[in-house]
KEKOLVEX-862773 format. One line per 2 residues: number of its first residue (from 1); for each residue x, y negated, z negated of C-alpha. Coordinates in pm, 1 decimal, padded with zeros to 6 digits. Each point is the difference from the previous one (the first is absolute). Layout:
<recs>
NUM	X Y Z | ...
</recs>
This chain:
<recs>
1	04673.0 -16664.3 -06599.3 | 00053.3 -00032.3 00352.5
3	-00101.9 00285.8 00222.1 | 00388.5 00083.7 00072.3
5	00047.2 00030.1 -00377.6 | -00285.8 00226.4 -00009.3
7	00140.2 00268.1 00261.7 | 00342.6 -00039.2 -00171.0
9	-00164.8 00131.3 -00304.0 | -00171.5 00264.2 00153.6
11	00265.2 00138.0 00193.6 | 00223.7 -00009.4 -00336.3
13	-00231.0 00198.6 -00173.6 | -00037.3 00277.5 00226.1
15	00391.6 00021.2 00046.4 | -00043.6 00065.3 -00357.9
17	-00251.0 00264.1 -00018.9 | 00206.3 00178.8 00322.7
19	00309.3 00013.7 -00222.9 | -00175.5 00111.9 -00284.3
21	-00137.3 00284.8 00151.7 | 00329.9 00118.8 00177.5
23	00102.5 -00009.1 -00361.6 | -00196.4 00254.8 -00143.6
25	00041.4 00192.3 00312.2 | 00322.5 -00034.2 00005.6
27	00033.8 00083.5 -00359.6 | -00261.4 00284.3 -00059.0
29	00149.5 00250.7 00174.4 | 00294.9 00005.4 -00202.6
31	-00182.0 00069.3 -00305.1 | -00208.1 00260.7 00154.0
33	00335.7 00178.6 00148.3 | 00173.5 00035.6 -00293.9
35	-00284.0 00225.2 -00173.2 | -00051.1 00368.3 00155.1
37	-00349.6 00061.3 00153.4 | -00143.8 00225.9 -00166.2
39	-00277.1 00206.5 00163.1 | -00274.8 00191.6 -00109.5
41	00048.7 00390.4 -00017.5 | -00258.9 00313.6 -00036.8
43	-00078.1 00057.2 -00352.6 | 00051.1 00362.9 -00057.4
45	-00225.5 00183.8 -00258.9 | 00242.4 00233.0 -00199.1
47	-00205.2 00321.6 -00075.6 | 00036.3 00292.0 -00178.8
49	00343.9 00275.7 -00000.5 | -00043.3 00250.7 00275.6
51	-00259.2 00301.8 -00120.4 | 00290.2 00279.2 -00030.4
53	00145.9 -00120.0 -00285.8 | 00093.8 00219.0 -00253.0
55	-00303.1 00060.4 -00286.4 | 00144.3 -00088.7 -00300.2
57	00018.6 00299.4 -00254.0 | -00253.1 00072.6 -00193.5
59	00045.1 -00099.0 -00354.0 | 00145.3 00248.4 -00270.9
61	-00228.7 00097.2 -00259.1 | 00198.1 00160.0 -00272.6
63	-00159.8 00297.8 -00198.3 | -00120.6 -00039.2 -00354.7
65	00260.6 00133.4 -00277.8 | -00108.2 00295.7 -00098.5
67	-00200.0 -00011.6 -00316.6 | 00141.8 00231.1 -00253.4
69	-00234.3 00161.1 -00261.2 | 00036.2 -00106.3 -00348.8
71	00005.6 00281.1 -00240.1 | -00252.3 -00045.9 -00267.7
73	00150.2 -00099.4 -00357.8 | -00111.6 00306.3 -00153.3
75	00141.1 00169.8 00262.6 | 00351.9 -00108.8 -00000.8
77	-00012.7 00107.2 -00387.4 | -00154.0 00356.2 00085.3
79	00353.4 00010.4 00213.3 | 00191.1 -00148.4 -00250.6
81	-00123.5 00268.5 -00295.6 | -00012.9 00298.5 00197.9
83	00141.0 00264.3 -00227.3 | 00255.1 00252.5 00143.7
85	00128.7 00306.6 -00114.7 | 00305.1 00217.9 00143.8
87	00117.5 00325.3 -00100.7 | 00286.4 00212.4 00030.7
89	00099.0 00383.8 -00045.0 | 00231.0 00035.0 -00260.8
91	00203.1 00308.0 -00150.2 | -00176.7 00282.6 -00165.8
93	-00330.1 -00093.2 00208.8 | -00057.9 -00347.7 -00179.1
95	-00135.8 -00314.8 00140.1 | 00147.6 -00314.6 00004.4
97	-00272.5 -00260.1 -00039.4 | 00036.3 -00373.0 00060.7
99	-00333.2 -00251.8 -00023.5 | 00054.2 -00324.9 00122.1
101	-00360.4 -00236.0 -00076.0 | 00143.1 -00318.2 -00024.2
103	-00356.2 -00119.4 -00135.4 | -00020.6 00226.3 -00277.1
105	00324.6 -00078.5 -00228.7 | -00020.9 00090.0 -00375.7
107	-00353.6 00181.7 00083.4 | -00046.9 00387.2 -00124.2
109	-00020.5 00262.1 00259.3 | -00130.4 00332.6 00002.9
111	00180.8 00250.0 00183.2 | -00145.5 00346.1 00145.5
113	00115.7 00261.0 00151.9 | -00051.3 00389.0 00029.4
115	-00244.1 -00010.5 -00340.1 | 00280.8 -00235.2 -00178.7
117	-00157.8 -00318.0 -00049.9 | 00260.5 -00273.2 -00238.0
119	00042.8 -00359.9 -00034.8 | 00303.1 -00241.0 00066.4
121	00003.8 -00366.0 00008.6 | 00090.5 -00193.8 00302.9
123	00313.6 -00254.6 -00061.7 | -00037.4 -00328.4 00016.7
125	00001.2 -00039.2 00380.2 | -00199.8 00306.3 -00021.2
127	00226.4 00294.5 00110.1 | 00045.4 00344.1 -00150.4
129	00247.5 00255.9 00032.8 | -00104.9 00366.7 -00118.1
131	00147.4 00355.9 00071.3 | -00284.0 00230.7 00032.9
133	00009.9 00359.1 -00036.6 | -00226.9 00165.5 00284.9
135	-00227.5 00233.4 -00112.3 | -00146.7 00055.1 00321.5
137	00122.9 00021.5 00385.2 | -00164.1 -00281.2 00129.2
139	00156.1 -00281.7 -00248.2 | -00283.4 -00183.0 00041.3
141	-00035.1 -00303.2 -00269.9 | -00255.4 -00263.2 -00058.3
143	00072.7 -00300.2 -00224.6 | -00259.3 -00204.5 -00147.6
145	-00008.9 -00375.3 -00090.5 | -00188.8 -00115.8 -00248.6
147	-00220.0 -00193.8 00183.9 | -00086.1 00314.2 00154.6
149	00189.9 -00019.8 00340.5 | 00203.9 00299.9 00120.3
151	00316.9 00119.1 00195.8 | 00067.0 00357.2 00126.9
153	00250.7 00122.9 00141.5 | 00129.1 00379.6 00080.7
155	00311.1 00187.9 00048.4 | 00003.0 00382.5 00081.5
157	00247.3 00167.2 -00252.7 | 00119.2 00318.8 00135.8
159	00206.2 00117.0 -00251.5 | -00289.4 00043.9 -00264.9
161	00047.9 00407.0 00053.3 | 00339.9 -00014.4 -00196.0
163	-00133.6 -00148.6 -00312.6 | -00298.8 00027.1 -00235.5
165	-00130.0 -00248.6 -00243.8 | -00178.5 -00003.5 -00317.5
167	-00137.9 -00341.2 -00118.9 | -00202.0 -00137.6 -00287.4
169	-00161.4 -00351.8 -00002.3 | -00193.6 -00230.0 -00274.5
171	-00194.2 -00321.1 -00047.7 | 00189.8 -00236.5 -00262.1
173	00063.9 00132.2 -00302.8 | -00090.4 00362.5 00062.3
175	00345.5 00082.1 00041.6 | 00122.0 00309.0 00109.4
177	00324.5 00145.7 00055.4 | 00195.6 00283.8 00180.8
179	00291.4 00130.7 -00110.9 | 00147.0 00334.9 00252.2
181	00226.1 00281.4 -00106.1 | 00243.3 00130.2 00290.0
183	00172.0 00299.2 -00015.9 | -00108.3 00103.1 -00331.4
185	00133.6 -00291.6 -00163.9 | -00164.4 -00177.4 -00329.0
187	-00026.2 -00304.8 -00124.6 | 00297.5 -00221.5 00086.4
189	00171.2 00231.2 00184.0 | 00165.5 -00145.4 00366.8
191	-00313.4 00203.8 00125.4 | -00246.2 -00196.7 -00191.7
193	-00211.9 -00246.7 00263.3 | -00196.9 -00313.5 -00201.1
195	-00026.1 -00363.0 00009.7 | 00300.2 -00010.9 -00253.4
197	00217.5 00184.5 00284.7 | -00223.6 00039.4 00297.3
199	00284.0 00124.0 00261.6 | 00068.1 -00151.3 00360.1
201	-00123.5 00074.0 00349.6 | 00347.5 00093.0 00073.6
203	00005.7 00229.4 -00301.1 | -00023.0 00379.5 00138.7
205	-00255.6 00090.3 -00244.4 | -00319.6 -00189.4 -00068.5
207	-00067.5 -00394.1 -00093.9 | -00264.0 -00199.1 -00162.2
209	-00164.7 -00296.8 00148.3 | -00158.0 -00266.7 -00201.9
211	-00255.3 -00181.3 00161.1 | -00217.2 -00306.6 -00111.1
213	00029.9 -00340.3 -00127.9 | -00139.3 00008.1 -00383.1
215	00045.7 -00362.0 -00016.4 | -00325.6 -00098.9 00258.4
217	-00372.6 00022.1 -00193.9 | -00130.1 00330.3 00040.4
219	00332.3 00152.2 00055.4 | -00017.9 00363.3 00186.6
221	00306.0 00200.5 -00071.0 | 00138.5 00313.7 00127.2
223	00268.3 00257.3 -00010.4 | 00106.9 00223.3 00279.8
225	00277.9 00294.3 -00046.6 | 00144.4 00125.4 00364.5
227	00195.2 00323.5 -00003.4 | 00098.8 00278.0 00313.0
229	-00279.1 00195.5 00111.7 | 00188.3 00301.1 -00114.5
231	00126.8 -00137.4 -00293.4 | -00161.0 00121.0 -00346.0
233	-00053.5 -00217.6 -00314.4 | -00245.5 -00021.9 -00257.6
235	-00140.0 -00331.9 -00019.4 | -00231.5 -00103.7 -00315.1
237	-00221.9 -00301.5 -00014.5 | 00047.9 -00211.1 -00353.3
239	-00192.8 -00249.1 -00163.0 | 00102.6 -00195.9 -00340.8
241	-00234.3 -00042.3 -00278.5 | 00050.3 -00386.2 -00067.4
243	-00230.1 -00315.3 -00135.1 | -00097.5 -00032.0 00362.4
245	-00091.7 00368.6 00060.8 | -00097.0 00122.9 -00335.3
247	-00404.1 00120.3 -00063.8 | -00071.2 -00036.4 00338.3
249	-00015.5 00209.2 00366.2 | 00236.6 -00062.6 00225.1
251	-00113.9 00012.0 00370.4 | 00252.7 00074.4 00276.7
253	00057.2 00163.8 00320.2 | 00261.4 00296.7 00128.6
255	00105.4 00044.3 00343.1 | 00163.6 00260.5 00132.1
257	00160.0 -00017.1 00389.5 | 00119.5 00367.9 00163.5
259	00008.5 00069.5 00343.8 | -00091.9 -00402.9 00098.9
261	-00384.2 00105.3 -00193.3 | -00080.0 -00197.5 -00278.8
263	-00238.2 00094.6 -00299.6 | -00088.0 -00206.9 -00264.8
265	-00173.0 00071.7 -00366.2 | -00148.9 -00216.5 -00228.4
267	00207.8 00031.0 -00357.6 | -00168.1 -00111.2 -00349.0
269	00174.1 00033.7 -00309.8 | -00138.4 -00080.5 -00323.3
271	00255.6 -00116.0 -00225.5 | 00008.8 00016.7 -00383.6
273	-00068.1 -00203.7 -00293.3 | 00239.3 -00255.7 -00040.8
275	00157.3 00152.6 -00305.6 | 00141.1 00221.9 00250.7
277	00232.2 -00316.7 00185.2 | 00321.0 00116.1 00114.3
279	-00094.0 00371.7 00076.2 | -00012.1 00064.0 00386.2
281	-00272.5 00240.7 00170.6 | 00163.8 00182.2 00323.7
283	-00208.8 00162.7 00261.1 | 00134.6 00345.4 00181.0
285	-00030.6 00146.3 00244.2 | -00208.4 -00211.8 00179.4
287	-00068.4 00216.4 00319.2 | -00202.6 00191.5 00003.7
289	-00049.7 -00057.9 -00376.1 | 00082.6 -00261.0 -00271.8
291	00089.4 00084.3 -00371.1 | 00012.6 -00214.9 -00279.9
293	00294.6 -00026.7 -00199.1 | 00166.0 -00182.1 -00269.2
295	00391.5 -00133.5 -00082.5
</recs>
């Protein structure tokens, strides 16, 4: 190549490297307009609230239930059994006796009051109704089970002063029986007081109360005759000579109630032979003294 070819070159070469680079000059700015600038900024920590915020309540703590004692097994049945018994006053200074001891159904009880002392048998959901004559102004009674657990109770009977009593009371087959003569009257007569016609509380004369149950074992038995304290009538004590009596003593008690004062005396009878059954043996005048008789 000739040396003009060689400049011709050279010069064409560097017109081509000057257009090149107007080019991207030319060009660059463009691309770097169209994008924001984006320029570095103070990186800010973020802390904590401010101090005077609200403390945040305090958590509840709710109380315990409250723990309820259990009642013991044996207790609740204590509760369930307890006996009861209420009284009220009735006419002619009688008491009214109701024993509820709902753990104690069919069982015998014993009854006692003012020196009486009888059995009666609980029903089956162990209640027992009795009307009790007062022999003394307290009324108080005490029933016992047979398990040996008792109930008392008391009710003050003020109108003991306008009657008297006379009672007589046995074991089992020591029977005894009273039979009272008002007004004069004899045997059978509207005056005549006895289990056969023993009279009513209303009644204005006297009236006999039969007390006991003779079906329980051991059966104690009584009989009580009420009349006005100023009434008058002779009252006899009887006893029949049967196969259950016969050849043997009889062992009772007598009670006699004046005033709201009670005494009591032992009565023993011996009864004929057998060959005597049927005949009855009557006891008079039993205060101050008794006297054997026969009908």
């Amino acid at each position: 190549m000739d040396r003009k070819r060689q400049i011709a070159l050279v010069a064409a070469l560097v017109a081509v490297g000057l257009g090149a680079g107007h080019f991207v000059q030319k060009d660059a700015p463009q691309q770097t307009a169209s994008l924001p600038a984006v320029k570095p900024t103070t990186v800010v920590p973020l802390a904590a609230g401010p101090d005077d915020l609200p403390e945040p309540a305090p958590p509840v703590v709710k109380a315990p239930p409250a723990t309820v004692p259990l009642a013991s097994p044996a207790a609740v049945e204590a509760e369930a059994c307890a006996a009861q018994l209420d009284m009220i006053p009735r006419a002619r200074a009688m008491i009214g006796i109701t024993l509820i001891a709902p753990c104690h159904g069919h069982q015998r009880v014993v009854i006692k009051h003012g020196g009486l002392v009888v059995t009666g048998r609980a029903s089956a959901n162990g209640v027992l109704f009795l009307d009790l004559p007062a022999m003394e102004p307290s009324g108080r009674v005490t029933v016992t089970f047979a398990d040996g657990e008792t109930v008392q109770g008391a009710l003050p009977v003020p109108d003991m002063a306008a009657v008297q009593r006379f009672a007589v009371q046995w074991l089992d087959e020591d029977a005894f029986q009273i039979n009272a003569f008002e007004d004069g009257a004899d045997y059978g007569d509207p005056g005549h007081v006895s289990q056969a016609t023993p009279h009513h509380p209303s009644d204005a004369g006297g009236f006999l109360t039969l007390l006991g149950d003779a079906t329980v074992d051991l059966p104690m038995l009584a009989e009580v005759y009420t009349y006005p304290a100023a009434g008058k009538a002779e009252v006899v004590v009887e006893a029949a000579v049967t196969q259950a009596t016969c050849g043997r003593e009889l062992l009772g008690e007598t009670l006699a109630s004046q005033g709201g004062e009670v005494r009591t005396e032992e009565l023993t009878l011996a009864m004929p032979e057998c060959e005597a059954e049927g005949d009855i043996l009557v006891l008079k005048n039993l205060a101050p003294e008794r006297k054997l008789a026969t009908r």
